[in-house]
Backbone as JSON, one array per atom type, in Angstrom:
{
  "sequence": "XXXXXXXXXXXXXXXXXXXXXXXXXXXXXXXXXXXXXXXXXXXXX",
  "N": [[37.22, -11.35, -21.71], [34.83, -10.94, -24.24], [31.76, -9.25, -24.77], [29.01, -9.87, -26.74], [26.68, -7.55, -28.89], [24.28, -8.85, -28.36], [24.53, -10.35, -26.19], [24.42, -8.83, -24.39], [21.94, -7.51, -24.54], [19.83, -9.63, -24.21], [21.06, -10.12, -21.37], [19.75, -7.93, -20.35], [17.63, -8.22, -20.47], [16.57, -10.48, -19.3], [17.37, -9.63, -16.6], [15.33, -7.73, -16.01], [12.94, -8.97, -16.08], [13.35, -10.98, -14.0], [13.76, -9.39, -11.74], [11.53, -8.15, -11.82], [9.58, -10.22, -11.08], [10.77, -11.45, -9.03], [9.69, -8.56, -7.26], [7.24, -9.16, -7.5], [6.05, -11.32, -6.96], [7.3, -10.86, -4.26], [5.7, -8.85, -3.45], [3.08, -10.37, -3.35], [3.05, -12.46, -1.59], [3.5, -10.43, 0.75], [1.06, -9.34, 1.2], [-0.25, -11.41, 1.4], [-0.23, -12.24, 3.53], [-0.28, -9.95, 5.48], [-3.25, -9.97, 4.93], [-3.93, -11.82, 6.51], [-3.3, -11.07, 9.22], [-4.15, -8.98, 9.39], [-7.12, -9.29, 9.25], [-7.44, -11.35, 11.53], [-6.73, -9.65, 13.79], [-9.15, -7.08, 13.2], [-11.23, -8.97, 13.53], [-10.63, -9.85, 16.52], [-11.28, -6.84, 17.64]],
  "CA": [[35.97, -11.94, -22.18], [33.95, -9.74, -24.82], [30.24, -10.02, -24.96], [28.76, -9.0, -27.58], [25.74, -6.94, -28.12], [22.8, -9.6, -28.49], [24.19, -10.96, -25.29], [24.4, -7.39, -23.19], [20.54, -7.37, -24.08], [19.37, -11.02, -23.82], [21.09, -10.05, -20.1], [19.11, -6.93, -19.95], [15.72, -7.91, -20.65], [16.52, -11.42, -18.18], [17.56, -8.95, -15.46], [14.49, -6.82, -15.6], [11.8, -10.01, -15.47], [13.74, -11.6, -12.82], [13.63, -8.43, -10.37], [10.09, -7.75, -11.86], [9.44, -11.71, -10.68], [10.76, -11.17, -7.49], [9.48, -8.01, -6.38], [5.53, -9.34, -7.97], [5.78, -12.68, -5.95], [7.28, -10.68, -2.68], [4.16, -8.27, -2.91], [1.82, -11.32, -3.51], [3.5, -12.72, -0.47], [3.37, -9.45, 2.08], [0.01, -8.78, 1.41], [-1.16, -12.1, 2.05], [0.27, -12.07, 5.24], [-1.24, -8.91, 5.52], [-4.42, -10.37, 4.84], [-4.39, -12.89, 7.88], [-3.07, -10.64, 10.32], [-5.64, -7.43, 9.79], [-8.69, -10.37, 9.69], [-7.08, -11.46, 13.18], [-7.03, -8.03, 14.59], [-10.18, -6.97, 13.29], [-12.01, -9.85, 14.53], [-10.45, -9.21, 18.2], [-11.58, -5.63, 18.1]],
  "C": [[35.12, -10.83, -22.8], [32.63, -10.39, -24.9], [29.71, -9.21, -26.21], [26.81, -8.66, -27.92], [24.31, -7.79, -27.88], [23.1, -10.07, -27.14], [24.22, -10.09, -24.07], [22.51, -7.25, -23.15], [19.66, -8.47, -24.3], [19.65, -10.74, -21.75], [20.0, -9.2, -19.31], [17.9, -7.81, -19.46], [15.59, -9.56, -19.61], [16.81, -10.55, -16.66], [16.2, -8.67, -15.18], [13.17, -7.86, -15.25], [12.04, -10.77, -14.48], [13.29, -10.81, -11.73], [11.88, -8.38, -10.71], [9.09, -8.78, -11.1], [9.15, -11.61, -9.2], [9.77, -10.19, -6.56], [7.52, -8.86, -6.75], [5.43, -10.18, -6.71], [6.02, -11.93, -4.09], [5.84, -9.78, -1.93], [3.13, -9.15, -2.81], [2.27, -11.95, -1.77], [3.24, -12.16, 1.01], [2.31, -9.51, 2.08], [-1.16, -10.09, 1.71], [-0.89, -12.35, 3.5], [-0.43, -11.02, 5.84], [-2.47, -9.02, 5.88], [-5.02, -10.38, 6.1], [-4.32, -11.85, 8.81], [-4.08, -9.24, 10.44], [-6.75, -8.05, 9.65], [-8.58, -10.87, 10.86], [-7.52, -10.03, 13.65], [-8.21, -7.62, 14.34], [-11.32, -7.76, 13.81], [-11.82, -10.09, 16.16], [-10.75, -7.76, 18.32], [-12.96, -5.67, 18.2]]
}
């Protein structure tokens, strides 16, 4: 199976917004978790 080159960087540039996707949404994610749990703790201290 040959690919040829429009579809080596159609893959590229879908790779790099996927991971970029992922890691955005997992930091939006931790840090709201984050949020809750150091507004808990600070409000019990």
């Amino acid at each position: 199976m040959n690919f040829a080159v429009i579809d080596i960087i159609f893959f590229i540039i879908i790779l790099i917004t996927s991971v970029h996707g992922a890691i955005r949404g997992f930091l939006d994610e931790f840090f709201s978790k984050l949020a809750v749990i150091a507004g808990i703790f600070i409000g019990l201290v």
